[in-house]
Each structure stands twice: as structure tokens, then as C-alpha cells.
N, C-alpha and C positions, 0 to 999 in steps of 0.2 A: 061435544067437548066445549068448556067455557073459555073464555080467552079473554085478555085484556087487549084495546087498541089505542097506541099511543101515536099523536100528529102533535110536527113542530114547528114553527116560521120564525126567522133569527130575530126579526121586528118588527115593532108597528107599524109600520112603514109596508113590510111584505102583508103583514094582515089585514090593510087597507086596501092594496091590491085587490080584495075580494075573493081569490081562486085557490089561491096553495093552499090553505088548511081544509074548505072545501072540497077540493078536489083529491087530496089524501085519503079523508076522513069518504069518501063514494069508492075509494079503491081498495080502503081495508076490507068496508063493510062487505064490498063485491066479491071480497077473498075470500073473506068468511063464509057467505051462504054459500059458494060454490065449493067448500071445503069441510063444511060440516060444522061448522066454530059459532058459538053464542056468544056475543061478546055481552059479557056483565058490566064493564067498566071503563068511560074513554077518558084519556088522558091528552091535556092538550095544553101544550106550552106554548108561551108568545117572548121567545128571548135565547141568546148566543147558548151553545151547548160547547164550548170552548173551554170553559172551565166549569166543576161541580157545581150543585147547588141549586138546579133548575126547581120552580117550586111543583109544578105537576106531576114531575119526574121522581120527584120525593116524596110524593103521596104515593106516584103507582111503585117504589121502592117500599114505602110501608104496607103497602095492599097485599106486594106477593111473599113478605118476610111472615104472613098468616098457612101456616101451614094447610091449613085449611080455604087456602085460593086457588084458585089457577097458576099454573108458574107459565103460562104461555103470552107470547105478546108476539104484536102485529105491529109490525112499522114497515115502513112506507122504504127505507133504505136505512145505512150502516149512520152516515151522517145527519141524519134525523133524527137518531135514538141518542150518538153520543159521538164527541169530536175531542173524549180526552180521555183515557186509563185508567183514572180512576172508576167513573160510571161504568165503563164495561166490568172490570174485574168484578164491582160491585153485585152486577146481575151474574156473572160468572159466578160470583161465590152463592147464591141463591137457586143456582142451577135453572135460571129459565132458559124457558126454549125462545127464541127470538125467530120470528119468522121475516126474512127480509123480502118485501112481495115484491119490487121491483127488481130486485136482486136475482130473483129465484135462488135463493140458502133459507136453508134454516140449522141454526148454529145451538147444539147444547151439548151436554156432558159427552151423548153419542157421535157428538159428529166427528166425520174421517179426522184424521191431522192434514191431507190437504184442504179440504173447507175450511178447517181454522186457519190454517195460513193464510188462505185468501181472505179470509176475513177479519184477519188480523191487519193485512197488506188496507184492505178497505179503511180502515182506523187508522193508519198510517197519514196515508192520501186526504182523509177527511183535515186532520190535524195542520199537515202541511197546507192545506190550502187555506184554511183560519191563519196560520202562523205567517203565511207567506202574504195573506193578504192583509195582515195589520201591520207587517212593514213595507206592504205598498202604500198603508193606508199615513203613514208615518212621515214615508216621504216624502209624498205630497203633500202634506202637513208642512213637511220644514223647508221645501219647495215656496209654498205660499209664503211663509213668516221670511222666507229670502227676499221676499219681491214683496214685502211690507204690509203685505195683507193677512190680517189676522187670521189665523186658521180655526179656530175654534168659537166654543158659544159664544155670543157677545156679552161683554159684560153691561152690569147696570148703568142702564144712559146712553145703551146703543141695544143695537135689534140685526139681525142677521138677513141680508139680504140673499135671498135663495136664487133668485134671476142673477146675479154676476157673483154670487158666493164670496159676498163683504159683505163689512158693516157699514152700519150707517144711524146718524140720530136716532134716537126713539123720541118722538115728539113731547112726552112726559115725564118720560123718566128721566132724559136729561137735564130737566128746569130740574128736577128735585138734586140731582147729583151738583148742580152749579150750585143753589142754594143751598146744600148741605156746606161744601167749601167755603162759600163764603160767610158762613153763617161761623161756623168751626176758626176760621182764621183772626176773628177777632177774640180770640183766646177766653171769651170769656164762658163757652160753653164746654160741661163734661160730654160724654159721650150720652149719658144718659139724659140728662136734659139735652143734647140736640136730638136725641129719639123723640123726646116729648113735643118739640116745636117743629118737628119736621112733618109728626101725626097732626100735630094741630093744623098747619100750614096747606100740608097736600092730601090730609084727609087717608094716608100708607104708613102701614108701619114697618118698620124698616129693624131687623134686628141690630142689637148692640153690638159685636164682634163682627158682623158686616158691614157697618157704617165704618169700623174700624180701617174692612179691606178696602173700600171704595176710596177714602182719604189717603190712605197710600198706594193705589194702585195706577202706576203712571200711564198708563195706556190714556188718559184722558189729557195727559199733552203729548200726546204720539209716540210713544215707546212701548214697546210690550216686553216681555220674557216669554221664551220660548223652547222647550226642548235645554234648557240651563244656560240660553244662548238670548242677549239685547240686541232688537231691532228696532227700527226707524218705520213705525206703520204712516200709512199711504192715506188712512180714515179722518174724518174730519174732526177736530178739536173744537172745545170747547172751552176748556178750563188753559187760562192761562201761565207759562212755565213760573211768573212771578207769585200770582197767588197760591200754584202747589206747593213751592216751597213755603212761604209764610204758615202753608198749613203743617208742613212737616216740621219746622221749627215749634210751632205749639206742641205738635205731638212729642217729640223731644223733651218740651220743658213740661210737661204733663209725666213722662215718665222718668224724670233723675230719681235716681237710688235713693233711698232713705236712710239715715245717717244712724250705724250700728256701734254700739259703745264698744263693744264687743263681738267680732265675728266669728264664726266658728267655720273654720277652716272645710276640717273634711266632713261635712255632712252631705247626706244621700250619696258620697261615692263609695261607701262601702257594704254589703251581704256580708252575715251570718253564715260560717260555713255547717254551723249543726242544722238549720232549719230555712236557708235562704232569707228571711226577712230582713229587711234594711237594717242596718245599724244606726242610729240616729245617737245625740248628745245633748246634752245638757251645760249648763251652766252652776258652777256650783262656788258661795262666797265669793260670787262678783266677779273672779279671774282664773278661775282652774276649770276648765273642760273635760267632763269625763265622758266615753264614749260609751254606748251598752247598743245591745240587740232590743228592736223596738218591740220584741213578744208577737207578734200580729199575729203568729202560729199557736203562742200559749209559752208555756214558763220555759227559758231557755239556758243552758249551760256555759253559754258566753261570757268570759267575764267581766267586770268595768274595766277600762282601761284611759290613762290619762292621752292629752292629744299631744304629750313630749315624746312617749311613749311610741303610736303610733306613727308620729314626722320618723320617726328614725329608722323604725322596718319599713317606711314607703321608699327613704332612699335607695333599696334595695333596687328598688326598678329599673329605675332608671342607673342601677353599675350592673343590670344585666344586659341592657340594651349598648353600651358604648362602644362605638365604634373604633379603631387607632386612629390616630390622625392621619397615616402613612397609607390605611385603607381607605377613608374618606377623601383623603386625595388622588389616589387612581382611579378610584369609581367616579370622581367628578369629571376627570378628567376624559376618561375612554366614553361616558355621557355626552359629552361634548364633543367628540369624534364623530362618535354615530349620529349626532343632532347634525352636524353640519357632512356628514355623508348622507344624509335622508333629506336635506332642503338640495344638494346637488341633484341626488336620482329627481327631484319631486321636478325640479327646471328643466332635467332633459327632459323628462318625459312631454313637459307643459311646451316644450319648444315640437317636440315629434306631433303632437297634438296637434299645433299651433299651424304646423305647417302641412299636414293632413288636412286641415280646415282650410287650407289656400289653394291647394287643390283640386276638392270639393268645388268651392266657390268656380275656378277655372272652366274646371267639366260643364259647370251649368250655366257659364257667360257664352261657352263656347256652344253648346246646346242649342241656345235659343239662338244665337248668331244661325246656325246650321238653317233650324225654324224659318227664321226669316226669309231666309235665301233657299226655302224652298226643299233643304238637301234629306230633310228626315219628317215624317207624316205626324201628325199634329196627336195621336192618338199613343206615339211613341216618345214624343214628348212630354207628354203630361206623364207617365208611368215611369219615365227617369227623372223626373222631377220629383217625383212625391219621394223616390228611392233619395235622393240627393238629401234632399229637405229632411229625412229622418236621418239620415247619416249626420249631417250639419248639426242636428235636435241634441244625436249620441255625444257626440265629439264637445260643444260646446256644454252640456252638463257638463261632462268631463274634466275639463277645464277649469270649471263653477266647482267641483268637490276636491281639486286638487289642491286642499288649503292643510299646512303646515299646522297637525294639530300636536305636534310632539315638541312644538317652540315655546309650551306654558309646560310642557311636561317637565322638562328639563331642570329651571329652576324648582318648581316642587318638589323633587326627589332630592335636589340638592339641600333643601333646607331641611327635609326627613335626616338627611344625613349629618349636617351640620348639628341638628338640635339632640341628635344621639350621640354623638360625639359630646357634646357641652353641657346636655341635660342634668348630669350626677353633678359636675361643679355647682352648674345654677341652681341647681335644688339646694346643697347645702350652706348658701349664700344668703338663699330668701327667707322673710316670715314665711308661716303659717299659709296663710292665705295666696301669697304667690306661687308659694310651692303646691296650693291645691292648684291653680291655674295650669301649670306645668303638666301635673298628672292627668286635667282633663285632657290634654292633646294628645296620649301615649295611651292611655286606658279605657274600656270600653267598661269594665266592671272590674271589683276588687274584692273577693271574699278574703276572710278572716277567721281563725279557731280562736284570737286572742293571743296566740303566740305568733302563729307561722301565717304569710299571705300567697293566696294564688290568685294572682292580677290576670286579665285578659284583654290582651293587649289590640290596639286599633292597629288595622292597616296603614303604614305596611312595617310596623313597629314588632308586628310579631313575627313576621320572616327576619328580620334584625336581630329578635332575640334568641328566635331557633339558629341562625350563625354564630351569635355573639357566643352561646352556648357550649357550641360544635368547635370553635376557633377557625372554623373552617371561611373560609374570605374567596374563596377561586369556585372558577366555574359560574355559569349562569345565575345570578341570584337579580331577578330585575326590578326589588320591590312593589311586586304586583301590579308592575306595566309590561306591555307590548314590548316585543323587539322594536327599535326604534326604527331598524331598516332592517333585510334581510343582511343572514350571517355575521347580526352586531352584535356585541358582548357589552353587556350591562356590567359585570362585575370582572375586570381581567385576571387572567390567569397567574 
């Protein structure tokens, strides 16, 4: 019988190791001769099976969709072949036989309904341990960036130090990053003649739109972004806070708008509802804007329409979304209950914490005291210390994650509020062009037949306007946040 053999390792890093594909790749082969199976064809991947798309996984997917192949395959376990839903169904719908050699299963159209369960349960457990371990891997990630150390690759003008996991100078690359800044700050360089003199200078050539990130990328006077969160890194600088800014100052007057005689309000915010294509305008005798579908599909049934025309049906939007003033004031209101009932619960808890950790501390003054004087054996020591020590480890996290992140929520949802409540006035207040600004905050896209619009509305402006709709204002509606504490009401009754 012919058979295909497929072996995986999630990285270079494991494939350097030297043994796990090797050692796969001696165990299928050993399954085969002792099984009767010719293997025609190996397949061998070097990358996460987490998500689709593996490239050797995709070849032996094109090999056995030949009806004329073997629909048999040899892997090594459940977690080797695939760690997400898709790839199984895939081979499910192909109907192979998957032989799992360390497993002992082999799973196809015949097998009982308990082996697919179990082996269903195995894809389970593969998944979770991928899922579970990227947000281990996460939070030690936003662990480091707490304690100032960059967690990730180093950018250009630094190098990654693998012995204490930071960074540190790159001895070249940071002369060219100091020299780009300073080169850049006396204003008189484009982006593309500094490409040209930084080639000529260091002998690198450095793309345009990366020279871009590098000059504003503040990590080079000690700042990073992280996880959507500014830290204070620990790495050593090079570029001084005076000359980044003189360089962001150029970059500013390098990019001021370009002075329009005429602007055209709502362009690319609207689709075609016969054919999806963007609706695009024109300019027509200097001061009338006509709106049309830009065709990119072919000849289309939409008609011109003026942008007078159009300003009038967008008001529509915004007197679907209005809030009463009388609801906007409860809801701010009961917000502000719950805010200041969830920094209450957030102190007891950090005080029960607080004094848990005094505790702790006590046990193990008192411990060693014991030690000294003899009263407890050194080897009982040390095993309620290391216990102590991870207890202390738990508790101070604890303490370090109990940060009040519903104290920027608050105001947010208020000005969501505020701005739907006011929006329809301020729309029919403003030109053209204000009133587009308006719509980008509320609208994610806006098709068009020429007469009638169906807007699609941004979070959390579209639960606002399934209310606003409904007239219905009670009961739980939390704008697409979190209860702010348990048993809080975002919208009261």
C-alpha cells in the first residue's frame, strides 16, 4: 500500500536542535516497513501549524486531492499534522486515513465515533496549548515592557542581546541611525535624497518608508509602545530628546496640507449599492460637485447626484443615532456609579493583597529566626522558603495587574454619548467638509442606490442606533464594554 509521510517542527530554532524531524522522519519510515506501506512522498514542514497555510502541508493537500494518489498519511501525532479546524476538516473532507503512530489511532471515514472523539478531544488540547501558550508568551512580553525592557526584535541601531534578553547598541547601525537624525534635522534633506547620502556615507541602503519609521520612532530616546501602552525603556540612548524633536518638527513642516481651492467633501466615503464600487466626484464649472459611481466593475446604474443633494440624506444618520438628553444623563450618570464602585472593590481587594504580603513576609522572618536558633532543619527551610517566595512572586503580580483600566473607559463612552446626542445639530451647522469629519467618527462605510443610504455604522454607534431605533433605552446596553464591576448597569432601568 502507498502512503504519504508528513514530519513537523514549529521552528528553526527546533530544527537546529538537530533530532525532532530526524527522529519523526526514522519512526514513520519504521511504521511503514513494519506495516506493509511504500511511502511515495515526504512532506516536511519547518513552521507553527496554529493557523492554516503551512507551505508543505499544502502541497501534500494538493497531492492527495489527485484521485489517483494515496489518501493515506503517516504522522508522528494529532499536533504534528494540525493545531487548528480548518486543516483537519480539510483532510476530513478528502477522506484520508491519517495514521497517528505514536498515538496508536488511525482516524478516517470508518473510524468508530469514540476514536473521533478522542481524536477530536486531541485537536482540542493541541489548540489550547498553542492558545494558552501565546498568552503566556504575551505576558511576559508586557511583563518585560513593565520593567522597561523592550520585549521584542530590536529595532534599527540596536541588536538583541540573547544572554540577558535586551537590547543593546549595534555598533553600526547606530552611527547610521545618529547620522540619519542629524542629517534629516537640518531640514534641508527629502526623504529620498537622505536615502541617497546615507548610501553614499555607509555604503546601506536603507528604504524610503523605513527611514521614515526610524525618524519617528521614539525608542531612540527611551520610550517604546507596547501592547497600545508607553513605557519608559531601561536601553541605552543615543539620540538626544532635543534633536528628536527638531526632527519631528521638519517632518511636520514637510507634511502641511496642500492648499485646495475647492474640496470635495464626501469622497471615498461612499459605495455603490448596484455594484459596490466607490463612488468618487468631480468638479464641474469650478463650483458644483457631482457625485457618480467610479464604474471599476463596468457601466453602472447609479445616478449623478449633486453634493447638496447628498449633505441632506447623510443627515439622516446622525437623527438615527440621537440620544435624549434625559437618557444621556442617566447613562452618564449610573457610569459613574459603577466607575467609582469598581476603584472601591479594586482598593479592598489591593489592601486584602497588601496585607496577605505582610504576612507572607512575617512567616519567613519568623522561619529563619526558628533556623537560626536551631528549632527547624535546614532542609525544611529551604522548601518553605522557595513555597513563601512563590507565594510573595503570586500576590505582588497581583497587586502590579490591579490597575484601574475602566478610568479612561468612562470618559470615552461619555463623549460616544455626548456626540450622539449633538451630532444631528452639528451636522446641520457645519460646511461640507466638517460635516464629512463628523461622519468619519460614526461611519465605517456608506452605500448608496442614489436615492436611499445604508450606512454601517462604527462601534459602538451601531448598538446606539439598534436603540435609538427600538426607543427602547433600559436594560443592559454597555456600548460594547465590559461590565464595569460585577452586577453594574451600564444603562439603568
Amino acid at each position: 500500500m502507498n502512503a504519504v509521510l508528513y514530519a513537523r517542527v514549529s521552528s528553526r530554532e527546533q530544527e537546529q536542535e538537530g533530532y525532532l524531524i530526524p527522529a519523526q522522519l526514522k519512526m514513520l519510515r519504521e511504521y511503514a516497513s513494519k506495516n506493509g506501506f511504500k511511502i511515495i512522498k515526504e512532506f516536511v514542514d519547518v513552521e507553527t501549524a496554529k493557523t492554516p497555510g503551512r507551505k508543505a502541508f499544502g502541497k501534500m493537500v494538493e497531492f492527495l486531492e489527485n484521485p489517483k494518489n494515496s489518501r493515506i498519511v503517516l504522522v508522528e501525532k494529532t499536533d504534528r499534522l494540525y493545531r487548528n479546524f480548518r486543516d483537519a476538516v480539510t483532510l476530513e473532507d478528502l477522506q484520508a486515513e491519517i495514521h497517528l503512530v505514536k498515538e496508536g489511532q488511525i482516524i478516517s471515514k470508518n473510524s468508530r465515533s469514540q476514536e473521533k472523539l478522542t481524536h477530536g478531544l486531541h485537536l482540542l488540547i493541541a489548540r489550547n496549548y498553542v492558545e494558552n501558550l501565546r498568552e503566556e508568551v504575551k505576558k511576559g512580553m508586557r511583563e518585560k515592557a513593565e520593567q522597561g525592557i523592550y520585549p521584542g526584535r530590536a529595532p534599527f541601531g540596536y541588536r538583541n542581546n540573547r544572554a540577558d534578553r535586551t537590547i543593546e547598541l549595534h555598533p553600526e547601525n547606530s552611527l547610521i541611525v545618529k547620522r540619519t537624525f542629524e542629517l534629516y534635522a537640518t531640514g534641508q534633506f527629502s526623504l529620498i535624497t537622505l536615502r541617497k547620502r546615507i548610501r553614499d556615507e555607509f555604503g546601506k541602503a536603507v528604504n524610503r518608508s523605513y527611514l521614515h519609521t526610524i525618524l519617528t520612532n521614539p525608542v531612540y530616546i527611551g520610550i517604546f509602545e507596547w501592547g497600545g501602552q508607553t513605557y519608559r525603556g531601561k536601553h541605552e540612548t543615543f539620540i538626544s530628546p532635543q534633536l528628536f524633536e527638531n526632527v519631528q518638527a521638519v517632518i511636520r513642516g514637510h507634511h502641511k496640507g496642500k492648499y485646495r481651492k475647492h474640496d470635495i467633501a464626501f469622497r471615498g466615503m461612499l459605495t455603490c449599492a448596484h455594484d459596490g464600487s466607490t463612488v468618487t466626484a468631480e468638479l464641474k464649472k469650478g463650483k458644483y460637485v457631482y457625485y457618480r459611481c467610479s464604474g471599476y466593475h463596468g457601466k453602472c446604474d447609479l445616478p449623478r447626484f449633486r453634493e447638496e443633494q447628498i449633505s441632506e440624506k447623510l443627515s439622516k444618520i446622525f437623527e438615527d443615532i440621537r440620544i435624549p438628553d434625559e437618557v444621556v444623563k442617566r447613562i452618564s450618570e449610573t457610569l459613574r456609579n459603577d466607575q467609582k464602585r469598581f476603584q472601591n472593590e479594586t482598593a479592598a481587594h489591593r489592601e486584602r493583597l497588601e496585607q496577605r504580603l505582610v504576612n507572607v513576609h512575617r512567616r519567613m522572618d519568623q522561619a529563619y529566626a526558628d533556623k537560626l536558633d536551631g528549632k527547624i532543619p535546614e532542609d525544611f527551610w529551604q522548601r518553605k522558603m522557595a513555597e513563601w517566595r512563590e507565594e510573595e512572586q503570586q500576590i505582588q503580580n497581583t497587586i502590579a495587574g490591579l490597575k484601574d483600566n475602566n478610568s479612561e473607559r468612562v470618559p470615552t463612552v461619555e463623549r460616544c454619548l455626548e456626540l450622539a446626542n449633538k451630532a444631528y445639530f452639528l451636522y446641520l451647522t457645519r460646511k461640507p467638509a466638517e460635516q464629512a469629519q463628523l461622519l468619519k467618527m460614526v461611519l465605517l462605510n456608506c452605500s448608496t442606490d442614489g436615492v436611499s443610504l445604508t450606512p454601517t455604522y462604527r462601534k459602538p454607534f451601531d448598538l446606539i442606533f439598534q436603540r435609538a431605533k427600538t426607543k427602547e433605552w433600559s436594560g443592559r446596553a454597555d456600548l460594547n464594554c465590559r461590565p464595569l464591576a460585577p452586577q453594574a448597569s451600564a444603562l439603568p432601568g
